[in-house]
KETI-749014 format. One record per residue: x, z, y of N, C-alpha, C in turn. Coordinates in steps of 0.02 Angstrom, whole numbers, padded with zeros to 5 digits, always signed. Example, Ala and Ser with C-alpha at 12.3 -4.5 7.8 and 13.67 -1.06 7.14 Angstrom:
% KETI-749014
+00660+00390-00284+00615+00390-00225+00660+00390-00165/+00642+00354-00112+00684+00357-00053+00645+00394+00002/
% end
This chain:
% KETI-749014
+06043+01960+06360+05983+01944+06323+05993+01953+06248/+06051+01924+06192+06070+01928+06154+06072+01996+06116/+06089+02056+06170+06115+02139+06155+06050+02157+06152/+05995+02134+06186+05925+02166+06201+05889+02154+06132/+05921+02080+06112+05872+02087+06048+05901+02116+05982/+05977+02118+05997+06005+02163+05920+05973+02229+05936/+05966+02227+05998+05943+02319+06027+05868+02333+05965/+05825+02287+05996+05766+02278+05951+05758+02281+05897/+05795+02240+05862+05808+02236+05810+05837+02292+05761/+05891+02323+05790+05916+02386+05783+05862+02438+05747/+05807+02442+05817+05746+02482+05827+05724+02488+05789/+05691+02434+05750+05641+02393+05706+05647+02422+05631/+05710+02401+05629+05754+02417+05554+05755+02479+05544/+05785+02529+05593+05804+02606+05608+05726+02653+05573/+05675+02613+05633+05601+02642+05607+05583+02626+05545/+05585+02584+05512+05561+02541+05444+05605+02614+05395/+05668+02600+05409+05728+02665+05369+05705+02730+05366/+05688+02755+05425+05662+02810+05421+05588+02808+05398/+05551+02781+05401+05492+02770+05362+05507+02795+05272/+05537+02736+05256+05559+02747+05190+05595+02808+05181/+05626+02821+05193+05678+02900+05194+05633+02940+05187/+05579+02955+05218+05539+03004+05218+05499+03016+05158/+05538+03014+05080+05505+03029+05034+05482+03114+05030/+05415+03117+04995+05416+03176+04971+05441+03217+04934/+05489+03285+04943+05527+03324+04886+05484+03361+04861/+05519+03373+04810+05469+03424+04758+05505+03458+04712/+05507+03512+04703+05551+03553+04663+05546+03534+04574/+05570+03557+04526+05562+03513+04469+05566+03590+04433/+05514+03595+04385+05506+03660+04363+05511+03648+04289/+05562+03687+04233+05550+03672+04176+05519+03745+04138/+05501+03739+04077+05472+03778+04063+05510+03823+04012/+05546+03889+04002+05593+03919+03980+05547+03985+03943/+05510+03992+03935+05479+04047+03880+05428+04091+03932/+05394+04125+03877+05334+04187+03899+05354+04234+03878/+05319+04297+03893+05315+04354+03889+05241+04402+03883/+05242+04442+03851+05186+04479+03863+05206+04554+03891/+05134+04565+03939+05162+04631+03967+05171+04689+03926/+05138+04701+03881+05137+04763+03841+05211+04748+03808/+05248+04711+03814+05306+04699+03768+05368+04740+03809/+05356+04776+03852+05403+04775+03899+05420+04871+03847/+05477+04904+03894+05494+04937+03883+05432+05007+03884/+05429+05049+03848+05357+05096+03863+05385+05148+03892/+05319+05151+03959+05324+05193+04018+05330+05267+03999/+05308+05299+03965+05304+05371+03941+05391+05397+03919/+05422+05372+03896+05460+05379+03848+05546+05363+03898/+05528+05294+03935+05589+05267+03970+05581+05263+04059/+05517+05290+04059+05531+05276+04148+05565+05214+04149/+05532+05157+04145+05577+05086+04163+05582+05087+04228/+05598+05020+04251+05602+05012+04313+05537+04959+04312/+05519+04942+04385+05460+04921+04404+05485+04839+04428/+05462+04769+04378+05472+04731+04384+05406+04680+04418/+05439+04621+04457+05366+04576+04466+05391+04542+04422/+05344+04466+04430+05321+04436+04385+05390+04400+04366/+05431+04355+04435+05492+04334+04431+05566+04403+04424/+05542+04447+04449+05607+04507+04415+05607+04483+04343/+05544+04497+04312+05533+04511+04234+05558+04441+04207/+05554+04388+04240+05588+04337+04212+05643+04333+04183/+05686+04332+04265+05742+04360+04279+05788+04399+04226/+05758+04462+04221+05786+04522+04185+05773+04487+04093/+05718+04447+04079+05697+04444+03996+05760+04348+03983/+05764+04320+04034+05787+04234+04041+05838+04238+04067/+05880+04293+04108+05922+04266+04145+05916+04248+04202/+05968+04256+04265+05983+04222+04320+05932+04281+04369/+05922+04262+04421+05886+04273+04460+05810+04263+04474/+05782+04329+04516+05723+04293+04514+05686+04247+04552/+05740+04214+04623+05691+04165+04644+05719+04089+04618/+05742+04126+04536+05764+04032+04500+05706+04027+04463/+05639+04068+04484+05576+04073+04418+05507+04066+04461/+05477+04018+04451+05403+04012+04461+05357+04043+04399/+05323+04102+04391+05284+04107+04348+05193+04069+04357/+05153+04090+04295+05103+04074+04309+05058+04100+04235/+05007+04109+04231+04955+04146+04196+04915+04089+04164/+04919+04020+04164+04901+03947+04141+04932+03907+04094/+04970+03946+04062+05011+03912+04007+05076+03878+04004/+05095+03846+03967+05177+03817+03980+05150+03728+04023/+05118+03698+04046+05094+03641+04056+05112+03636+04135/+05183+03611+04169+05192+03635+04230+05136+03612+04277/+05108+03574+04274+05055+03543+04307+05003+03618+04337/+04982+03646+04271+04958+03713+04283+04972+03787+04313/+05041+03791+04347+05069+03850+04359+05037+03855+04447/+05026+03941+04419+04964+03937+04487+05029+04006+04517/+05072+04037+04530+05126+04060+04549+05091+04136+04544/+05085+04146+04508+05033+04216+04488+05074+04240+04397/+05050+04295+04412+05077+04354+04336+05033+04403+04346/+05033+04425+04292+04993+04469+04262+05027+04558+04251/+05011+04599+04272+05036+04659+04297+04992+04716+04274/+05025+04759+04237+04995+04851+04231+05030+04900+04278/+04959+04929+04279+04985+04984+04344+04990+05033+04335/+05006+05075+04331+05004+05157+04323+04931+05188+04331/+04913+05208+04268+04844+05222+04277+04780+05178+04273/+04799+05110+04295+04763+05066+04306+04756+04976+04279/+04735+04989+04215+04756+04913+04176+04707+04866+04209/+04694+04873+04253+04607+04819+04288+04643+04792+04347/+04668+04808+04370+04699+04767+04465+04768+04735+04422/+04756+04664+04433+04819+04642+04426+04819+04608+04340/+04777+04644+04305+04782+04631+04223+04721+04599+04215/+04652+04637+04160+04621+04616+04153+04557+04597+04201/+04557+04597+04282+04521+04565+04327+04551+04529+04365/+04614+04483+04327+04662+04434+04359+04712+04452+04375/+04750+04408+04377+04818+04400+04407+04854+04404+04481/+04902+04438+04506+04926+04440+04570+04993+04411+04584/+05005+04389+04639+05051+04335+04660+05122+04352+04630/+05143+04321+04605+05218+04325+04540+05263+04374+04577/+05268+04370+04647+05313+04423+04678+05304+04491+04722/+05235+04494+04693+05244+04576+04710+05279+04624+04671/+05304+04663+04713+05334+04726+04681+05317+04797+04717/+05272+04824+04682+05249+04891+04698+05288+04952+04669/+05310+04986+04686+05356+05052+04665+05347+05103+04713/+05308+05116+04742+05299+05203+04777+05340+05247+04773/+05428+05243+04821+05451+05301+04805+05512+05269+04767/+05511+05207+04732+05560+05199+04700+05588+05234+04655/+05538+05277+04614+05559+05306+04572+05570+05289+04486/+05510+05214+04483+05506+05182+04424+05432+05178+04410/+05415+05168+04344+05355+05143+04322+05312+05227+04330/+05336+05253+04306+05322+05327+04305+05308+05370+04340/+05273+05360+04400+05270+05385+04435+05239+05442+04449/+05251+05504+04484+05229+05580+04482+05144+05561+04488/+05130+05543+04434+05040+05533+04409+05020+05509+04488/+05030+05463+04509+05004+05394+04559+04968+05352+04553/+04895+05349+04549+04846+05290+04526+04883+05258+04573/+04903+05224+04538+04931+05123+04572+04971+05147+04608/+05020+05180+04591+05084+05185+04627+05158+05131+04602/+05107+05109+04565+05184+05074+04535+05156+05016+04490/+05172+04942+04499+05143+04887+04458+05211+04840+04425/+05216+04831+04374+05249+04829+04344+05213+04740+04279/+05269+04689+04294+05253+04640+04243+05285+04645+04168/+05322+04707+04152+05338+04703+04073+05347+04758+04082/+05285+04792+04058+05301+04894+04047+05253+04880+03996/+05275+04943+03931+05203+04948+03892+05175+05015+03909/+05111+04997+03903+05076+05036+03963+04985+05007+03929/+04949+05048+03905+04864+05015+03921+04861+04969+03868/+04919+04957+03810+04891+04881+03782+04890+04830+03808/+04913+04827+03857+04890+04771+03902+04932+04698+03883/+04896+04671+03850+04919+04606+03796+04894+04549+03820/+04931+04546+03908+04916+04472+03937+04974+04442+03939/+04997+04351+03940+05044+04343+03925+05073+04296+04005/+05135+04296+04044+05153+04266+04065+05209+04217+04052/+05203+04175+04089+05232+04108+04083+05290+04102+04111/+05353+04074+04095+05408+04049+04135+05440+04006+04170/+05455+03974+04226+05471+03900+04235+05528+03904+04267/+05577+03875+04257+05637+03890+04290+05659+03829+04348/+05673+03823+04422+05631+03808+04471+05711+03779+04487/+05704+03714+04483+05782+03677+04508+05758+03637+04583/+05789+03671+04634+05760+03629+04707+05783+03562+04704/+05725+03535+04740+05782+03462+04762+05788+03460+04832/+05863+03443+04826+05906+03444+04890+05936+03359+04885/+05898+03332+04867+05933+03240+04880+05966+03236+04842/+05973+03179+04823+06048+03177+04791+06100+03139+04850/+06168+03142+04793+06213+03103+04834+06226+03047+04851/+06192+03022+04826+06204+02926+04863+06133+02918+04902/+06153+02888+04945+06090+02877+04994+06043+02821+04983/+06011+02821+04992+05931+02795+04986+05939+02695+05012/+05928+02663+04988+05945+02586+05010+05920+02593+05122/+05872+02629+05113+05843+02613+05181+05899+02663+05237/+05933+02730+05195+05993+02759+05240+06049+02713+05236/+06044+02665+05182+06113+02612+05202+06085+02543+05258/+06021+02544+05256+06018+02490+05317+06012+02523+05378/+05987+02588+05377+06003+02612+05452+06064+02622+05486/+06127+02647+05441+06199+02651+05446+06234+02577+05450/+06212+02544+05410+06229+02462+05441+06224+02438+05501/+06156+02448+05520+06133+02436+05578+06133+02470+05646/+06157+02521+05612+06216+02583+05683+06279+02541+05676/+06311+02540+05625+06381+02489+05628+06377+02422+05674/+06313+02380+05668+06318+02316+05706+06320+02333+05755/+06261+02383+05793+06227+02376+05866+06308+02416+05913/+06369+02466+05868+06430+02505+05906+06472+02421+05905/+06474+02374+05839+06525+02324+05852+06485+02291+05902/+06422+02273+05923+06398+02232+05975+06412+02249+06033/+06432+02339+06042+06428+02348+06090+06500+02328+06135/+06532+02366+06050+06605+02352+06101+06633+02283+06104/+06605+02230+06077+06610+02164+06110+06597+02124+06143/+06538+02175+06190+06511+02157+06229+06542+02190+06281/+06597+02242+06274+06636+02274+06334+06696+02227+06333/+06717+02219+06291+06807+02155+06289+06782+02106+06321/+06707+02062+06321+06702+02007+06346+06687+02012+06433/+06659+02082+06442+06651+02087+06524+06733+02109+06557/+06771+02131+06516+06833+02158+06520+06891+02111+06530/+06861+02049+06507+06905+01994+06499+06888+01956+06559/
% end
């Protein structure tokens, strides 16, 4: 009768723990500089290479590009809508001035670069100069959360309470044993 109710009890506590445990994560984004697209290297002259929104991060900030959330809403992380602003070959309207497209496309037709053998929209590019195109994107540099290392008060009462219910058990085997 005694084991049935640490059993319970066990239960009780275990669910309450995992209740609490179950916080929401959320990645923590800081804000590390902008860019404008026309600032980029000019297409005529260098055949760049064809960046998205997080390449161009990447390549202008450092590191990699899935350490970069961009966004077309300013430095205010609250506002980052995961979008950049892009010129296309031929085409400053898709992607530029009739909005923004999702931070990680990368269009290159051919892989040949920004330059492509005269390709309407063969190639979209977030830092080529190209069209004037004097829209500016945003940077946020994107630290996951993975928990930290000390556990949560409610993972130390569930681990407690795994500790009682294994010592209950096995003294409840010495006493039938005896």
């Amino acid at each position: 009768m005694r084991l049935r109710s640490m059993l319970i009890a066990s239960a009780v506590v275990g669910a309450l723990a995992a209740g609490a445990a179950t916080s929401a994560m959320a990645d923590t984004y800081t804000y590390v500089g902008s860019w404008f697209v026309d600032a980029g290297p000019n297409w005529y002259d260098d055949n760049p290479p064809v960046f998205s929104g997080q390449e161009a991060a990447a390549y202008i900030f450092g590191g990699a590009a899935a350490d970069y959330a961009i966004s077309t809403n300013g430095r205010e992380t609250a506002g980052i809508n995961f979008s950049a602003f892009y010129d296309a070959w031929g085409d400053p309207t898709t992607c530029g001035y009739a909005g923004p497209c999702a931070q990680d496309m990368h269009i290159d037709v051919g892989n040949d670069g920004y330059r492509q053998p005269f390709q309407l929209d063969g190639s979209f590019s977030a830092y080529v100069s190209d069209h004037s195109l004097h829209l500016q994107n945003f940077a946020f540099h994107v630290t996951p959360d993975v928990g930290g290392g000390v556990p949560e008060p409610a993972s130390w009462a569930l681990m407690i309470s795994g500790f009682g219910l294994a010592g209950a058990s096995l003294r409840r085997r010495r006493a039938i044993a005896a």
